[in-house]
Structure formats: structure tokens, C-alpha cells
C-alpha positions as a Markdown table, in Angstrom:
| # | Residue | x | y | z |
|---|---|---|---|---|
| 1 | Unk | 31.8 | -27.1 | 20.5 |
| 2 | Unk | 30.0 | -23.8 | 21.2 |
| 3 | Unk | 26.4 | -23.7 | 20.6 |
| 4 | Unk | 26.1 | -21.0 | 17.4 |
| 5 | Unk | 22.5 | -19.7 | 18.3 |
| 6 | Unk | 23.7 | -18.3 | 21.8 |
| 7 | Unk | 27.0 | -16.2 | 20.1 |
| 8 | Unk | 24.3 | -15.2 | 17.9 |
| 9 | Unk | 22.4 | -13.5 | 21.1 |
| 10 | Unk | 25.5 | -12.1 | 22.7 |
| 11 | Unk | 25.9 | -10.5 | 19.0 |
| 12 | Unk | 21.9 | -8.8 | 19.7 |
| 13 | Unk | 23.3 | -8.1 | 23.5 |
| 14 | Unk | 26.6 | -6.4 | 22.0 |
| 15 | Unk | 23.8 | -4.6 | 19.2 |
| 16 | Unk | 20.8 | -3.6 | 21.8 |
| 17 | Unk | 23.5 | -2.7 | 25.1 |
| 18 | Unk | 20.4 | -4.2 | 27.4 |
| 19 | Unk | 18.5 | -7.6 | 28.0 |
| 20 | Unk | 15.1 | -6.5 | 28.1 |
| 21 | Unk | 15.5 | -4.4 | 24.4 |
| 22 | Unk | 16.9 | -8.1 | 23.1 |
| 23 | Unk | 14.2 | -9.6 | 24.6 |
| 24 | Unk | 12.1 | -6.8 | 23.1 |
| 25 | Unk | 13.7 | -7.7 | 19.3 |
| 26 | Unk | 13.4 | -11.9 | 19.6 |
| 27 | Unk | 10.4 | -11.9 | 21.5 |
| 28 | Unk | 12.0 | -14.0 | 24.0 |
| 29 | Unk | 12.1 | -13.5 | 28.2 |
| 30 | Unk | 15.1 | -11.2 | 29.4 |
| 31 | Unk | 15.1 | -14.4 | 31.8 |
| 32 | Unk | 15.6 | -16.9 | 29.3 |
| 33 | Unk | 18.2 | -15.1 | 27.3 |
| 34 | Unk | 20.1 | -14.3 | 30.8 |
| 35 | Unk | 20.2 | -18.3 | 30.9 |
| 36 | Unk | 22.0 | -19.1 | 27.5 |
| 37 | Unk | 24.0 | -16.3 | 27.7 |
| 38 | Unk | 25.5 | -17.8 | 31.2 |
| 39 | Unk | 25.6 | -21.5 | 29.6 |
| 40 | Unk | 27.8 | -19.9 | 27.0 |
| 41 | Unk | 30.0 | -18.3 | 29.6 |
| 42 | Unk | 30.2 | -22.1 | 30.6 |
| 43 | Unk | 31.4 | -23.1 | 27.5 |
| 44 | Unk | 34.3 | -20.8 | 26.9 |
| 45 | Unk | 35.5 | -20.7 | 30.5 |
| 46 | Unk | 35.7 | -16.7 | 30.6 |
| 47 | Unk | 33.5 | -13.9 | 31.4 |
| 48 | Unk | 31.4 | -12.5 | 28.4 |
| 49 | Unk | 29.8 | -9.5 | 29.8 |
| 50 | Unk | 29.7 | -6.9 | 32.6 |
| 51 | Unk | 27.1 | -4.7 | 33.8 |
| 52 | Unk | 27.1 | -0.8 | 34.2 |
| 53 | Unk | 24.0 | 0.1 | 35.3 |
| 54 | Unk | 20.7 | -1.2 | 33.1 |
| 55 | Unk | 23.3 | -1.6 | 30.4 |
| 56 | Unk | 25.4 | -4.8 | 29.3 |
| 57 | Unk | 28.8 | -4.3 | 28.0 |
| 58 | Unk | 31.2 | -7.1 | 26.2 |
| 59 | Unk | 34.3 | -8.4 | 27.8 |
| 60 | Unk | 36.9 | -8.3 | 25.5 |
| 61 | Unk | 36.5 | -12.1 | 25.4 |
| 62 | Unk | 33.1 | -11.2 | 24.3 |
| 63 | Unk | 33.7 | -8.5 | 21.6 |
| 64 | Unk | 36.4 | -11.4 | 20.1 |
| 65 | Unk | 33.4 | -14.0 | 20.2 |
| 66 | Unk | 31.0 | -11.7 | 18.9 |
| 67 | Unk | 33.9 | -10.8 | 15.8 |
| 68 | Unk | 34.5 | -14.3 | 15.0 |
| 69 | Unk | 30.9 | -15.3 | 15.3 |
| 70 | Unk | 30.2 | -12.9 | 12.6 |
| 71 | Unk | 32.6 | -14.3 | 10.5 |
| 72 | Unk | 31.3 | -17.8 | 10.8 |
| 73 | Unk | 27.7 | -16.5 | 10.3 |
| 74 | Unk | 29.3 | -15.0 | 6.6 |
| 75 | Unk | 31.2 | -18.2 | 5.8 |
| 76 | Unk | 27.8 | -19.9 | 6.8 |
| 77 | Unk | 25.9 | -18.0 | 4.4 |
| 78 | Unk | 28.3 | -18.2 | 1.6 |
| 79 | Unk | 27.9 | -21.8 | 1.5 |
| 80 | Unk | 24.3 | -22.0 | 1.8 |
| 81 | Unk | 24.1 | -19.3 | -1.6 |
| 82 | Unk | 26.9 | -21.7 | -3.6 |
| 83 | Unk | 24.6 | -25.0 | -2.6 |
| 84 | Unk | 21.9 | -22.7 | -3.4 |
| 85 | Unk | 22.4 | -21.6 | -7.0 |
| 86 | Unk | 22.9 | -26.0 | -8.0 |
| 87 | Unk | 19.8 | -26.4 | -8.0 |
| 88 | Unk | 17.2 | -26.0 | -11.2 |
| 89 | Unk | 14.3 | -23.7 | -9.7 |
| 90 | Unk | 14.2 | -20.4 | -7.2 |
| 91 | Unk | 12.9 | -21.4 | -4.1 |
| 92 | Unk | 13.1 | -20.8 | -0.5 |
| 93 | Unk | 12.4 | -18.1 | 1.6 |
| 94 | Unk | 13.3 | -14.1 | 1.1 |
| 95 | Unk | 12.9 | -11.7 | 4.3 |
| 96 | Unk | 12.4 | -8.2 | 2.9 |
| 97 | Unk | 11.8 | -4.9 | 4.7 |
| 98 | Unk | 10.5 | -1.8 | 3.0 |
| 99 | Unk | 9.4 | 1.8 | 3.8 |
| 100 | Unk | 5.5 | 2.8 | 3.1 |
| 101 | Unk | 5.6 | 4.6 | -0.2 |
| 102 | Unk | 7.7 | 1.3 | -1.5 |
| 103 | Unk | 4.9 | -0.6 | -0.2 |
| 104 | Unk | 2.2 | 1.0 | -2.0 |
| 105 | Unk | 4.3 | 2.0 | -5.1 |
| 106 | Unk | 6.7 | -1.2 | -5.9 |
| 107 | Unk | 5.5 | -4.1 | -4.2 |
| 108 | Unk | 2.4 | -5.5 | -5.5 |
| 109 | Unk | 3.8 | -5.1 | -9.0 |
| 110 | Unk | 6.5 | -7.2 | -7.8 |
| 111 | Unk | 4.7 | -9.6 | -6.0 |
| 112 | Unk | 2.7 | -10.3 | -9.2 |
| 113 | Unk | 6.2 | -11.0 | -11.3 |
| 114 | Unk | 7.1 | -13.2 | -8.7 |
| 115 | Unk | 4.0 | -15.1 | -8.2 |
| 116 | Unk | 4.2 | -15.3 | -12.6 |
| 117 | Unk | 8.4 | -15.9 | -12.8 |
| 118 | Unk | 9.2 | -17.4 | -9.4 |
| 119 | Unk | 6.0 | -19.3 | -8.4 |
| 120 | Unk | 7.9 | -21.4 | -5.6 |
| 121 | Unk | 9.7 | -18.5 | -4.2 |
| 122 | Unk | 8.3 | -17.3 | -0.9 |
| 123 | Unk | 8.7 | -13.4 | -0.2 |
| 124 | Unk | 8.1 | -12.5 | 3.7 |
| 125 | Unk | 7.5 | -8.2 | 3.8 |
| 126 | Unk | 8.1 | -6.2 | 6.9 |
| 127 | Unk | 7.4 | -2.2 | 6.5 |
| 128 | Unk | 10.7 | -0.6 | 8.3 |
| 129 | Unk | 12.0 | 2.8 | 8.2 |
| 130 | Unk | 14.7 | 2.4 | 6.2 |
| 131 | Unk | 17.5 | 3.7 | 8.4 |
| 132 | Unk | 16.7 | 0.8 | 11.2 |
| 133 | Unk | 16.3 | -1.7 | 8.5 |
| 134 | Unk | 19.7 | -1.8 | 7.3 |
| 135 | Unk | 20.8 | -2.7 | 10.4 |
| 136 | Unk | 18.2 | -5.4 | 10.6 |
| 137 | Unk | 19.7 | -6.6 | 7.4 |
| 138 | Unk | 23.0 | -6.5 | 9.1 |
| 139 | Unk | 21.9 | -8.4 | 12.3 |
| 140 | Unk | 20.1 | -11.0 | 10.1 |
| 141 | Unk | 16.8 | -10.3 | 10.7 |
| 142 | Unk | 16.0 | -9.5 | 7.1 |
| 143 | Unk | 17.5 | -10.8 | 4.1 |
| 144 | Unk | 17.0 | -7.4 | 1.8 |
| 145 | Unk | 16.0 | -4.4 | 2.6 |
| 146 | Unk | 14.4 | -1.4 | -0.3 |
| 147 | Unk | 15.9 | 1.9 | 1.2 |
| 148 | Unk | 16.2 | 5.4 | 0.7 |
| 149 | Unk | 18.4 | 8.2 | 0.1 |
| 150 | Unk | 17.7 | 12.0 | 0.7 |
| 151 | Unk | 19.4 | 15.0 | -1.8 |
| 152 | Unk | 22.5 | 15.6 | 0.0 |
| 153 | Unk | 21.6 | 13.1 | 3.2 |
| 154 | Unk | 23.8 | 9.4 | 2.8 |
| 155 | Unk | 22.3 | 6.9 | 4.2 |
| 156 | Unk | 24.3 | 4.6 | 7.0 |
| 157 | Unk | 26.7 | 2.4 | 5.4 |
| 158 | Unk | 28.1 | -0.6 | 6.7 |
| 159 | Unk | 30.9 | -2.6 | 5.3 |
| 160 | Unk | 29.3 | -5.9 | 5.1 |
| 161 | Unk | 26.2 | -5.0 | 3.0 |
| 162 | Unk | 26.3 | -4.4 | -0.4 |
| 163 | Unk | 24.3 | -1.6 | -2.0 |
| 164 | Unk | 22.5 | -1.6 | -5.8 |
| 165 | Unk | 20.9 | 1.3 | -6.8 |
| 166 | Unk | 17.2 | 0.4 | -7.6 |
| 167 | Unk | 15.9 | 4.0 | -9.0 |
| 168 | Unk | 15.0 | 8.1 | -9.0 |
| 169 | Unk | 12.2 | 9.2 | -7.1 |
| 170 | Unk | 10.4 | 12.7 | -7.3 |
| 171 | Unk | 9.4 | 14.8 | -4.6 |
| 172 | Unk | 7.0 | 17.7 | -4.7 |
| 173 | Unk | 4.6 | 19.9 | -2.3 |
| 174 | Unk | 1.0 | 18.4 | -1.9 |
| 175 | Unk | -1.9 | 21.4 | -2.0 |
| 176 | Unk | -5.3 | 20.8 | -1.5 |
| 177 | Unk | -7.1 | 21.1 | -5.3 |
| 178 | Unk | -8.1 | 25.1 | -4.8 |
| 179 | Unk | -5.6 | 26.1 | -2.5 |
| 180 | Unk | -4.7 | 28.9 | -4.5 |
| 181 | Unk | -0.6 | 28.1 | -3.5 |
| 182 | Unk | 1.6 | 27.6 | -6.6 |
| 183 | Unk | 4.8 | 27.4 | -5.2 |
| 184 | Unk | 6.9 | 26.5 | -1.9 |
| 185 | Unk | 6.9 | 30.4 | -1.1 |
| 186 | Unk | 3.4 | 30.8 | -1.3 |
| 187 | Unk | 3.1 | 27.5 | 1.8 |
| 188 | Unk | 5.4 | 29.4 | 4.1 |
| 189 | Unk | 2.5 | 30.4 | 6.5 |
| 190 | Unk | 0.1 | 27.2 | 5.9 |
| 191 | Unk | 0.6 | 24.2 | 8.5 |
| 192 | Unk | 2.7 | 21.7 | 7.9 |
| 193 | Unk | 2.1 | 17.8 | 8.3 |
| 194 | Unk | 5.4 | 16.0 | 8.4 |
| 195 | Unk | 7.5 | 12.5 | 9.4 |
| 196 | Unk | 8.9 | 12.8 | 12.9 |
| 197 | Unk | 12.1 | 14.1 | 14.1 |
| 198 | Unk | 15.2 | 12.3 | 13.3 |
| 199 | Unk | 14.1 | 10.6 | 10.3 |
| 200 | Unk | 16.4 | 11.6 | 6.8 |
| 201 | Unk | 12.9 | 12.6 | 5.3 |
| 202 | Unk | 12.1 | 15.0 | 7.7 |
| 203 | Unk | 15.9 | 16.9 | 8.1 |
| 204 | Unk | 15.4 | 16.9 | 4.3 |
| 205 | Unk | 11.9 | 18.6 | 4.6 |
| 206 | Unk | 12.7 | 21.5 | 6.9 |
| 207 | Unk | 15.6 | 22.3 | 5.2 |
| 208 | Unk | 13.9 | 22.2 | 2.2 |
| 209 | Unk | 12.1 | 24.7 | 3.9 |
| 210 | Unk | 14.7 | 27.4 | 5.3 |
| 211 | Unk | 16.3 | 27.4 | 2.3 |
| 212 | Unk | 12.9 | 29.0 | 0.4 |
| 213 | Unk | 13.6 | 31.1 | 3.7 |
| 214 | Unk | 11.3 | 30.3 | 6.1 |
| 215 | Unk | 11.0 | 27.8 | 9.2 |
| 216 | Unk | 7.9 | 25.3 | 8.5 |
| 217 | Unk | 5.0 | 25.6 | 11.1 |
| 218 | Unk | 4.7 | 21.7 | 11.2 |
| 219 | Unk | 1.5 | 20.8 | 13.1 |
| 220 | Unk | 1.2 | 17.7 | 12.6 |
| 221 | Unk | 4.1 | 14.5 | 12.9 |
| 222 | Unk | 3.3 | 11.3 | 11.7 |
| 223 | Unk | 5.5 | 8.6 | 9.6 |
| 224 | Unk | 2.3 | 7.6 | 7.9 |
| 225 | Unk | 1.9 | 9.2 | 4.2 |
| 226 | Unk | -1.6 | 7.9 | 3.8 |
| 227 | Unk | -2.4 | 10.3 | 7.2 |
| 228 | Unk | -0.3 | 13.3 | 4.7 |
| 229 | Unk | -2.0 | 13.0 | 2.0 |
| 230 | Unk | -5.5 | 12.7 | 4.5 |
| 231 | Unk | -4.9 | 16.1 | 5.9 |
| 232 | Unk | -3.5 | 17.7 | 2.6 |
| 233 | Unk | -6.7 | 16.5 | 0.7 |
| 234 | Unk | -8.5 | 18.5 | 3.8 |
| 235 | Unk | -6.9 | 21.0 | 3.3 |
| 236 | Unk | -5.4 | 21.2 | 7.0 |
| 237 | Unk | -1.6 | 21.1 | 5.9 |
| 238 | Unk | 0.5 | 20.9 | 3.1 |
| 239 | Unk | 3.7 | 18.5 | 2.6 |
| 240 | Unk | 6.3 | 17.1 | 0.7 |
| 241 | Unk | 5.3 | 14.1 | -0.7 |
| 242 | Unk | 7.1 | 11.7 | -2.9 |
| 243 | Unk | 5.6 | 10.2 | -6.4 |
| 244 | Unk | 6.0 | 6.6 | -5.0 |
| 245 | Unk | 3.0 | 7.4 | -2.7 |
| 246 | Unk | 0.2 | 6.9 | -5.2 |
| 247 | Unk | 1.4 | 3.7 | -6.0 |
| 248 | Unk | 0.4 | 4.4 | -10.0 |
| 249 | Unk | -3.3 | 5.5 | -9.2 |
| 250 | Unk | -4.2 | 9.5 | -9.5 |
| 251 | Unk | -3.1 | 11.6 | -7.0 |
| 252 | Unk | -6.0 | 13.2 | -4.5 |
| 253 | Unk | -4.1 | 16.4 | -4.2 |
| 254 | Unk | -2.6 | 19.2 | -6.4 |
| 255 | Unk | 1.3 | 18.3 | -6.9 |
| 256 | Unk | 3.6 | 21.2 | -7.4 |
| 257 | Unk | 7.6 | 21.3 | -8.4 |
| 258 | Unk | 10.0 | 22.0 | -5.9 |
| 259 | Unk | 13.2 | 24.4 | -6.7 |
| 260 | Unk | 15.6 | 21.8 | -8.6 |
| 261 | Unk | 13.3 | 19.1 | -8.9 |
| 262 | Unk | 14.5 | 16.9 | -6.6 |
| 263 | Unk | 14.6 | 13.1 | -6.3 |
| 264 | Unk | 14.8 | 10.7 | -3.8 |
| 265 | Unk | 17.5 | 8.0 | -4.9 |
| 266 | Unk | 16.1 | 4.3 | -4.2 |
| 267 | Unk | 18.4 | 1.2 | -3.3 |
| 268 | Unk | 18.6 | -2.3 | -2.0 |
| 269 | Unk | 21.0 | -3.9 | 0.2 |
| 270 | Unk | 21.8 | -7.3 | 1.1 |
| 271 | Unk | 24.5 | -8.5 | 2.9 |
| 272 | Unk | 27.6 | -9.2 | 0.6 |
| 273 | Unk | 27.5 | -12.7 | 1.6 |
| 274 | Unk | 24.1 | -13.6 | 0.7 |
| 275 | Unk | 24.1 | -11.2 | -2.5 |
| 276 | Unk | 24.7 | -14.3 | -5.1 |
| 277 | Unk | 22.0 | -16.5 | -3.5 |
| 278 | Unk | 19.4 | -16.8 | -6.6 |
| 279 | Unk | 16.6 | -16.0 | -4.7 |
| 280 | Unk | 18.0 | -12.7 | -3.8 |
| 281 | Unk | 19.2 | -12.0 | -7.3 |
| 282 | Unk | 15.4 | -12.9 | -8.3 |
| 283 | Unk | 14.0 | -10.4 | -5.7 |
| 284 | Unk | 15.9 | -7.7 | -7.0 |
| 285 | Unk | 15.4 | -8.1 | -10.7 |
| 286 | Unk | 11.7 | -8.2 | -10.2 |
| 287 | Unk | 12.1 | -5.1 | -8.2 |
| 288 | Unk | 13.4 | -3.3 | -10.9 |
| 289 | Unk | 11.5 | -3.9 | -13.1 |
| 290 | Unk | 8.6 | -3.0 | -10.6 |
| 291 | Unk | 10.2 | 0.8 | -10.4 |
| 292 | Unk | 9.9 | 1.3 | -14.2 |
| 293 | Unk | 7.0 | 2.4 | -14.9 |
| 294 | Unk | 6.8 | 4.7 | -12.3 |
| 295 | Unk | 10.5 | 6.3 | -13.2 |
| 296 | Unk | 9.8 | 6.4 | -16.8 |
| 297 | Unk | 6.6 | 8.0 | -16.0 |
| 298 | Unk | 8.1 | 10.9 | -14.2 |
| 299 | Unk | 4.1 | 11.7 | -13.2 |
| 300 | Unk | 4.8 | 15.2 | -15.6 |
| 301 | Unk | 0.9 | 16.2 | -15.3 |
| 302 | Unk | 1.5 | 17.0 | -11.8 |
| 303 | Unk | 4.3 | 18.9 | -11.7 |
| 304 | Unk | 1.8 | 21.4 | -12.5 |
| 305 | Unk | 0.2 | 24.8 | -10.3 |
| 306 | Unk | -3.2 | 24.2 | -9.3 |
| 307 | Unk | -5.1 | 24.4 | -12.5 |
| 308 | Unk | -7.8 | 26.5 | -10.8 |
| 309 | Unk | -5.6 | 29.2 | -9.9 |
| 310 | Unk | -3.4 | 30.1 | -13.3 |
């Protein structure tokens, strides 16, 4: 019978493409994972891999492993949610990966419900960008992720997650208090702080931008908020910044409406075959609940031009 954990790492070989970044993911040695992955060419009698280069590609006896595996792995999973929603009480163990402003704005609200509803549920959290963590989710290495949608910018889909929409988010331009700017024009020649190339929120941001008609002098790149709102407060830069940030306290800058008054649109995703486990279904009820305050708030006060400056 073939061992299940090492199809499971030729699945993160046929995901990664190399040995040392799957060594990198499972903190294991490229060495060791070279081992099991030859013990399991033992096993099914065939060749599972060839090299190009630094790379690893699949066989196609590998690629049909690595399909059925997945398969098994869902069956799996299905079973453990149906044996899972017998018994009387949530428990267990949820792996969830969020993104920062989540973090600060959704999840100690949640963890309090949780601790109060759920008290022998345990929740794990991992801060991800959203756009690698539903892959994570995918591979198994979380159980649900909180992500993130962009006006106009989908994230990645895959087939065998599910996707439940979780809220609204608004985004506005952070000023320092006295800036004197009252709208998006009036930042086209002040520095910009932003999240690094490549990411959804930063495409968003500078297109945001050349759309007011003008191309962002970003200065400064960081995926940290906190480091935004730092250099806003300084008045160094200005950004967009999302409500979710403040995490229900008073923000430290002046927040001003963007053209259209866009939102950010929240979600969760779990795979499809673990979506019915009650643990899961717990998580994302408390979640929920976690956002409403914050979406019912709508933060209206700071939609507002720097009072200083009428």
C-alpha cells in the first residue's frame, strides 16, 4: 500500500517545481525529502520525476499520482467532517491565515466569541497575503483563509475551494491632520507610501491613481499598514488605507473619500471538502459577526476633509 504522507510531498514538489523551496515550506532537508520521494518511486515501480535543470518536473505517472492523491486527500477529509459533526461539542483544531488589517480589525473580536461560544475549540492564526494563502488553503496547510478582493481585481480562484463572502470594506486617502490636501488631486505631488509590487492592493492603488490623472511618486514600499499609517501620521507620505486598519480605535490621521467610495470586498475560503466540518462552520459565523460592527459603522466621521483646512 503506498505510504499517503510521501504522495503528499510529491503533490508540494509538483506545487513548488524544486526540492530546496519544499524543503523551504515543511521545514524539512531537501535531503530527506529526496529520500521518501525515491522510496515512493520504490513503491509504484515507475519513475515519478525528472530533472531540468534546478527544477523537478512530474512524470506523467507522477501528475496521475499526484491527481488521485488529491482525491483521496478530499474523500479523507469528507469523512473526518461527517465523523466530526456526531459529536455534542466543537472541538479540535482550526488553521486560519489572514492579512494584517484582518488581524487588527476582526480577530480579537472573534477570538473573544470563540473563547465565550466555543471554549474547546482551538484557533491556530498565521498572517498571509491573501493571494498565497489560498493556495495554502489548497495545499493543506491552512484550514480557512480571510481574503480580499480589490474593485475590479478577482482574486485567484480554484475549483476545490469554496468562497463565502464575509463583508464591505472602505478605502480612503490617509493625510497627516494639517496637511491642508482635501482630495486625491490635491496628493498628486506628495510621496507616496505603498504595498509592494505585485500585490492586488497595490495594482489597485496606482490605478487609483492615474485615473485622478497622475502617476504616484511612491517612496516608500512596505506590506506593513502600521509602517503607512507611521509615515502618514509624519507627515512623510500619504496612502490608501482601508477602515479595517484601526481595528475600531480612532484613526491617527485625517481620512478623506476617494471618487466612488470604494470598498474592498472580504471573503473566506475553505476547501469544499472540509466546508461542513463544525469547527469550520463555527469559525466563520464568529467571523461574521466580528465584521459587523465595523461594516455597520461605515467610520462616516472620517470620510471628512481635514477639519483644519474647510
Amino acid at each position: 500500500m503506498l505510504d499517503l504522507r510521501r504522495v503528499t510531498l510529491l503533490r508540494e514538489v509538483h506545487r513548488h517545481g524544486t526540492l530546496h523551496a519544499v524543503a523551504r515550506a515543511l521545514s524539512y532537508s531537501p535531503s530527506s525529502i529526496s529520500q521518501q520521494l525515491r522510496l515512493l518511486e520504490q513503491e509504484v515501480g515507475v519513475p515519478l520525476l525528472e530533472r531540468s535543470g534546478r527544477r523537478v518536473h512530474l512524470t506523467p505517472a507522477g501528475l496521475l499520482l499526484v491527481e488521485g492523491a488529491g482525491a483521496v486527500l478530499t474523500d479523507l477529509e469528507r469523512l473526518e467532517s461527517a465523523l466530526a459533526a456526531t459529536e455534542q461539542t466543537v472541538s479540535g483544531t482550526v488553521r486560519l491565515a489572514v492579512f494584517q488589517s484582518a488581524a487588527l480589525g476582526i480577530v480579537p473580536r472573534a477570538l473573544s466569541l470563540l473563547a465565550e461560544r466555543y471554549p474547546q475549540l482551538r484557533v491556530e492564526i498565521t498572517q498571509r497575503e491573501p493571494e498565497s494563502a489560498l493556495d495554502e488553503v489548497w495545499a493543506r496547510e491552512f484550514d480557512l483563509v480571510i481574503a480580499e478582493e480589490y474593485p475590479a481585481h478577482g482574486a485567484p480562484r480554484r475549483r476545490e475551494l469554496d468562497r463565502v463572502p464575509l463583508g464591505q470594506d472602505a478605502l480612503r486617502l490617509g493625510v497627516a491632520s494639517g496637511s491642508g490636501i482635501r482630495s486625491l488631486a490635491d496628493a498628486a505631488d506628495r510621496a507616496w507610501v505603498m504595498e509592494p509590487r505585485g500585490t492586488a492592493s497595490r495594482h489597485w492603488a496606482e490605478q487609483v491613481c492615474r485615473v485622478a490623472g497622475f502617476e504616484p511618486d511612491v517612496r516608500f514600499e512596505t506590506a506593513d499598514l502600521q509602517a503607512h499609517i507611521t509615515l502618514v501620521e509624519a507627515g512623510h507620505a500619504v496612502a490608501l488605507l482601508p477602515d479595517l486598519v484601526w481595528g475600531g480605535r480612532d484613526p491617527r490621521v485625517s481620512l478623506l473619500a476617494l471618487p466612488g467610495e470604494p470598498h474592498r470586498s472580504l471573503f473566506t475560503a475553505a476547501r469544499s471538502s472540509t466546508a461542513d466540518r463544525p469547527a469550520i462552520v463555527a469559525v466563520r459565523s464568529v467571523l461574521a459577526l466580528s465584521i459587523e460592527p465595523a461594516a455597520r459603522a461605515g467610520y462616516p466621521e472620517r470620510a471628512t476633509a481635514d477639519k483644519e483646512h474647510p
